[in-house]
N, C-alpha and C positions, 0 to 999 in steps of 0.2 A: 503494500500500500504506500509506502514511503515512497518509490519509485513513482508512483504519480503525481506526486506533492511536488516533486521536482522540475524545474525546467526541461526541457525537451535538447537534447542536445542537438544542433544545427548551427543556423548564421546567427554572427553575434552571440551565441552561447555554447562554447568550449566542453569537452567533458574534463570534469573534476581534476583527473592525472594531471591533464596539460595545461591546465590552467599556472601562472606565474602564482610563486608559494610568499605568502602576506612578508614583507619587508627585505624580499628580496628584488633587486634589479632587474627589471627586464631586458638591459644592457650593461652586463657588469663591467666591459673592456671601457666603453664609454664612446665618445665620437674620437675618432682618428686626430691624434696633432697636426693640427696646421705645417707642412713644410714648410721652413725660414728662408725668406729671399735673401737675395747677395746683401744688397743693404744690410739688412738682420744682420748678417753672420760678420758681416764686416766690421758695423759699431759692436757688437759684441767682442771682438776681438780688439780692435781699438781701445775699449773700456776696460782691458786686466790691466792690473798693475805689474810692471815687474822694477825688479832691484840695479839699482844701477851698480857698476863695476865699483870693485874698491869702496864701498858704501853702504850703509844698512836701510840707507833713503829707498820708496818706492815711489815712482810716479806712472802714470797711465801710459802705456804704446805709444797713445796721439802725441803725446808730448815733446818724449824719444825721439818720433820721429820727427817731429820738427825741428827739435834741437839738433839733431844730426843732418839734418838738411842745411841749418844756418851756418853750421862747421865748416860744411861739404862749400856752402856759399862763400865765407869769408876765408878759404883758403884756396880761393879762384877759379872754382868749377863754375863754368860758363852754366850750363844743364840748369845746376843746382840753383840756379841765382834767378835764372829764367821762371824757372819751379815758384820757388818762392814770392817772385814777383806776383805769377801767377795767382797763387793761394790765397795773398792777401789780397790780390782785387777782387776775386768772386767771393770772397770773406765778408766783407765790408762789415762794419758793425753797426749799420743801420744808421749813426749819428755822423752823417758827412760832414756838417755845418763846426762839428767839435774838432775834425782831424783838420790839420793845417794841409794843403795842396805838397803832392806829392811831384817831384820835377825827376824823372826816371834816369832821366840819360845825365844829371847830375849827379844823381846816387851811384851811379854805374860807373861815373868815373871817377868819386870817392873810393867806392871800395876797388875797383882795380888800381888805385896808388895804392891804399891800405896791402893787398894785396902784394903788391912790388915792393913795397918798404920792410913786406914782414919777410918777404924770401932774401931781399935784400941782408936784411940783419940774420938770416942763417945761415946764406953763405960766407958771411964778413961777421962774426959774432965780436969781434974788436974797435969795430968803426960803429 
């Protein structure tokens, strides 16, 4: 008699076995992770901190690599200086009116004397 008190099993009604058990997931795994695009994976990588040489200091990748970029600059790498040119005009810090005008081809011929004067004083470390 119990058997007819109960729903009939068909559409929209399951028989009992297969029915999902009260507080358990119907998706235990969950939805799939999102794949991380290049960007992602990039500022991720950018944002670890490592140790710099001879030092217990950490600072971020991004940093690193700038600082070894401006190295790579003021010890005459043409590339590197271009680089850097580069960075900081599509950088811009949004406040133009605060930064004083920037004259390129005077800075370029600052640092290529800097430049000359620093190789100069390693080959002549007396003079």
């Amino acid at each position: 008699m119990s058997d007819q008190s109960e729903r009939p099993v068909g559409f929209a009604s399951p028989p009992k076995h297969s029915r999902f058990k009260k507080g358990k997931s119907g998706n235990p795994r969950g939805r799939p992770k999102k794949q991380a695009d290049l960007w992602t994976l990039l500022s991720q990588v950018l944002n670890r901190k490592v140790k710099l040489q001879g030092s217990d200091q950490q600072i971020l990748i991004r940093e690193a690599l700038i600082r070894r970029l401006r190295e790579l600059a003021l010890a005459g790498d043409r590339r590197a200086l271009d680089l850097q040119r580069r960075i900081l005009d599509e950088a811009g810090d949004g406040d133009e009116e605060r930064r004083p005008p920037v004259d390129t081809k005077k800075l370029a011929e600052f640092l290529n004397k800097f430049v000359q004067h620093r190789k100069a004083k390693e080959e002549n470390p007396d003079g």
